[in-house]
Every structure is written in C-alpha cells, then in structure tokens.
N, C-alpha and C positions, 0 to 999 in steps of 0.2 A: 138898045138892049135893056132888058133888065134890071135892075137892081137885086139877084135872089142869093148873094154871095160865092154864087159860084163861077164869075166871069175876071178873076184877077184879082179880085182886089186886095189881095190879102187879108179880109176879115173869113170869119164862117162861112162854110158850107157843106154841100152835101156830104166831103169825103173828111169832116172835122172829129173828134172823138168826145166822147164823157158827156159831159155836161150841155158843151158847146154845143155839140153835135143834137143834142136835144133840145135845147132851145134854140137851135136854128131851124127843124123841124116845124118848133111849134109856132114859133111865128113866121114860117115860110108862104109866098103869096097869100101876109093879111088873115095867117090862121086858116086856111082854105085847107090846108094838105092833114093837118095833125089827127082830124077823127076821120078821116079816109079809110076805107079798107084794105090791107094788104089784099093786093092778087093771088088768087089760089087759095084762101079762107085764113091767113096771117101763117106766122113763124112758131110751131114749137122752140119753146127756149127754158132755160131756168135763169129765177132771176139772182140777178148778180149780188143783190144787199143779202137776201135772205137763204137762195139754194131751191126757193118752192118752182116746182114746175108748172108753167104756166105758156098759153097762145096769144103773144102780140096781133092782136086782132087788126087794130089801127095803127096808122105811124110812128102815133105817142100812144102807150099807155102803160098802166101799172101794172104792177104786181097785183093779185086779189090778196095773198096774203098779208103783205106788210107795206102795200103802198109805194113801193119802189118803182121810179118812175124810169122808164124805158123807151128809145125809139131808134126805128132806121129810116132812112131817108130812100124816097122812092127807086133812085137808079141802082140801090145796093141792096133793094128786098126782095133778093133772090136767097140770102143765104143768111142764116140764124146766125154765123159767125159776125155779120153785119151789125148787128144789133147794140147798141152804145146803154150802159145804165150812165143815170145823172150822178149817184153816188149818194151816201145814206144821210137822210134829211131832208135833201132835195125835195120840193113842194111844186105841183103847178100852182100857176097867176090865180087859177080860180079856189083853190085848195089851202091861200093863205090866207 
C-alpha cells in the first residue's frame, strides 16, 4: 500500500482539518493532486480569513483577495462544506 496518510496510520489525511488537512493535500502523491482541478469546474465558497467570495478551482488554492490559503481533498470535493482554510498567515512552500 501506500504511503498517502490515509491507510492507519494515525498521521494526516484526506478526512484531517485546517491546516493539516492542507498540507496534506499539498504534498499528497509528491505534489501531483494540489493544482488539479476540482470536478465540475471547482467549489463556490467564501474564504474563511477574509469573507471574499471566491471558486476553489484546484485542491489547494487561495483566496484572490487576501491570499488565504484553501483546500479539499479529492474524496470530499463534492461539497463546499469540505473545504479546510490553513488559517491567517499561512504561506505555501513556494510563496515563502
């Protein structure tokens, strides 16, 4: 099996929250999942730092207004309730 956190082991995975749940997204199979596109053309949602309404296009992505970073994990991006913010500050890897 795997190694993608979701088979026991008690670290992260698909069904983890906040933060966690975002960076398990983004480094999920080696970075492969995180600029994916949601099925169906992504999630209306507002974002959780700031209130602006915006479409999670991809697995992981921000806010356009204030950068708040955002993500759901494939088997739970059916529903915008799914949707985990990292929390205000929060950076991706490449945005530090």
């Amino acid at each position: 099996m795997g190694s993608c956190g979701s088979c026991g082991n008690g670290g992260a995975g698909p069904f983890s929250e906040g933060r966690e749940l975002v960076e398990f997204v983004y480094h999920a199979h080696g970075g492969a999942i995180k600029d994916q596109p949601i099925p169906g053309g992504g999630l209306e949602t507002t974002c959780r730092g700031c209130g602006e309404a915006f479409t999670l296009k991809t697995f992981v992505g921000k806010c356009p207004k204030c950068g708040g970073v955002h993500a759901v994990s494939p088997p739970r991006s059916d529903s915008e309730g799914n949707i985990q913010f990292a929390g205000a500050g929060y950076r991706l890897p490449e945005d530090r």
